[in-house]
C-alpha positions in Angstrom: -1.3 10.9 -14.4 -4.4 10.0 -12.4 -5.5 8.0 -9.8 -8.3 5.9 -9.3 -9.9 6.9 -5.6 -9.8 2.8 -5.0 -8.0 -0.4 -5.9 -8.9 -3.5 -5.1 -7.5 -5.3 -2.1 -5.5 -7.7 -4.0 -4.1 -5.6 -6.5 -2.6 -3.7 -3.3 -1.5 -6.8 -1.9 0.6 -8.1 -4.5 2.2 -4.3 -5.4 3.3 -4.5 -1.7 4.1 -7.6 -0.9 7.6 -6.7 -2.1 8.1 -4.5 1.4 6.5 -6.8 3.6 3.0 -4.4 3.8 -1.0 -5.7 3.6 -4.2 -4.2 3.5 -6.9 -5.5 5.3 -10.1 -4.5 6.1 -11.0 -3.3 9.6 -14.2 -2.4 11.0 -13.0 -1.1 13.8 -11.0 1.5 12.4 -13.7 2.5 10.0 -12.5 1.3 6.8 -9.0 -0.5 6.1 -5.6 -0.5 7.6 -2.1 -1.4 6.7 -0.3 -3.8 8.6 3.7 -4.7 8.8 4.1 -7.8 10.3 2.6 -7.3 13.5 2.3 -3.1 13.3 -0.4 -0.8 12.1 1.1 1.8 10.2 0.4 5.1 10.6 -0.6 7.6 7.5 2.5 9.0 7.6 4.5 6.1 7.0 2.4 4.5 5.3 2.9 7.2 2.9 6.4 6.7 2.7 6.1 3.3 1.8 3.3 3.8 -1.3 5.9 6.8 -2.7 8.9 4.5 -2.3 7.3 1.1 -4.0 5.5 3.5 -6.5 8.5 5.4 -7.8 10.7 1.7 -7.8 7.1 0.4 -9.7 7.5 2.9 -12.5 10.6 3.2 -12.8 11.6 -0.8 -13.8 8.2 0.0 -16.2 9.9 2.7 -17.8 13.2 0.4 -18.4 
């Protein structure tokens, strides 16, 4: 599988709206951040969270 180096904003929105996560872009940070209700998250979690969703995400496509 491969992955595209970008997705649109709102194509991230909607795959994680399901864990409560957005994407919004933030100058100050120097490109965009992820936010969980009032918290930044971090790479690490953040990473967490795309791997969990992800592997849910194609797995109820494979069913």
């Amino acid at each position: 599988m491969s992955w595209s180096k970008s997705i649109s904003l709102d194509v991230a929105n909607k795959i994680f709206d399901v864990i409560g996560v957005s994407f919004e872009q933030n100058e100050l940070e120097g490109g965009y951040i992820a936010k969980h209700e009032s918290k930044t998250l971090r790479r690490s979690t953040l990473t967490a969270c795309c791997i969990a969703v992800l592997s849910d995400w194609v797995t109820i496509k494979e069913n």
